[in-house]
C-alpha positions in Angstrom: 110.5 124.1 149.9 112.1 121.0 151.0 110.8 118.7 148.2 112.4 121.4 145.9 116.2 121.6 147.7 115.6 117.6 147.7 115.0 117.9 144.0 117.7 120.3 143.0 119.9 118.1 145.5 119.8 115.0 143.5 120.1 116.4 139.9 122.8 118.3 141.0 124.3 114.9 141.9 123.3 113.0 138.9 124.0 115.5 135.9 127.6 114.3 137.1 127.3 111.7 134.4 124.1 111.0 132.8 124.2 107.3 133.5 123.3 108.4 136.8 119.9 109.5 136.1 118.4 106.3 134.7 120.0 105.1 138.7 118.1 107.9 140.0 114.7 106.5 138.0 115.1 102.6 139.3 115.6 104.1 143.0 112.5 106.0 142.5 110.5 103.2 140.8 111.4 101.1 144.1 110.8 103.3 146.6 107.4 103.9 145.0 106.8 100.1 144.5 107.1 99.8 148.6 105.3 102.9 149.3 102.6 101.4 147.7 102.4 98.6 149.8 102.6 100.6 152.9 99.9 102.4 151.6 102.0 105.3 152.8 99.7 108.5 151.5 102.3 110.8 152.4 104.8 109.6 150.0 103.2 109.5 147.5 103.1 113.1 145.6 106.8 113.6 146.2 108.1 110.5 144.8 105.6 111.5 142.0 106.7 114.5 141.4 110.8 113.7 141.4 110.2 110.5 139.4 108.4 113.4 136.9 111.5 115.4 137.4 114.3 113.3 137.0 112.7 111.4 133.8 112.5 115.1 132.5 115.7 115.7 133.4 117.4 112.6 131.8 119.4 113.4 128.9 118.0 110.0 127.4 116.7 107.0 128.0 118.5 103.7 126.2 116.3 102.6 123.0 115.7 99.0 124.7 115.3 100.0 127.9 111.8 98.8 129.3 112.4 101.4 132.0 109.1 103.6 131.0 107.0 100.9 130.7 107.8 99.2 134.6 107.1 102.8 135.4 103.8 102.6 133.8 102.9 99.2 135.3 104.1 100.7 138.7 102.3 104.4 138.5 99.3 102.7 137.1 97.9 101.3 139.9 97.5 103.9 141.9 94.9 105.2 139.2 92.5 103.6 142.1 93.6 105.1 144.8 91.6 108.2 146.3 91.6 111.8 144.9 93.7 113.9 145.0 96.3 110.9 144.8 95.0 109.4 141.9 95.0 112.7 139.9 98.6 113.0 140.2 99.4 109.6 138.9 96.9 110.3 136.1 99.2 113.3 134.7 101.9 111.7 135.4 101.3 108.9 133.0 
């Protein structure tokens, strides 16, 4: 339940301007990045799940933006981590 007000939370303040969300991504994509060196397992899913969410949610992405493919380089990594972690990171890309 809280993963889902946190969710509705932040696109409720991004759909503000839709600059906002591609902010939103890059906040994500670093949090994840040092998450990931932490090795913090309980992290993980969530930030999964609202990067999922607010790429979804974005009304585009900029035609030169590299943006997807730092999230792939980031996401992919933790292909090797244990399941059920490494599941959700494989859907997700």
């Amino acid at each position: 339940a809280g993963l889902c007000l946190n969710c509705w939370s932040l696109q409720e303040l991004v759909s503000r301007d839709a600059g906002n969300y591609l902010i939103l991504v890059e906040k994500i994509l670093a949090k994840t990045k040092e998450v990931q060196e932490r090795c913090d397992y309980d992290l993980v899913t969530p930030l999964a799940l609202l990067f999922y969410s607010a790429v979804l949610y974005a009304p585009h992405l900029p035609p030169g933006s590299d943006l997807l493919l730092k999230a792939a380089s980031v996401y992919h990594s933790f292909l090797t981590w244990p399941v059920p972690y490494c599941d959700t990171f494989r859907e997700l890309l």
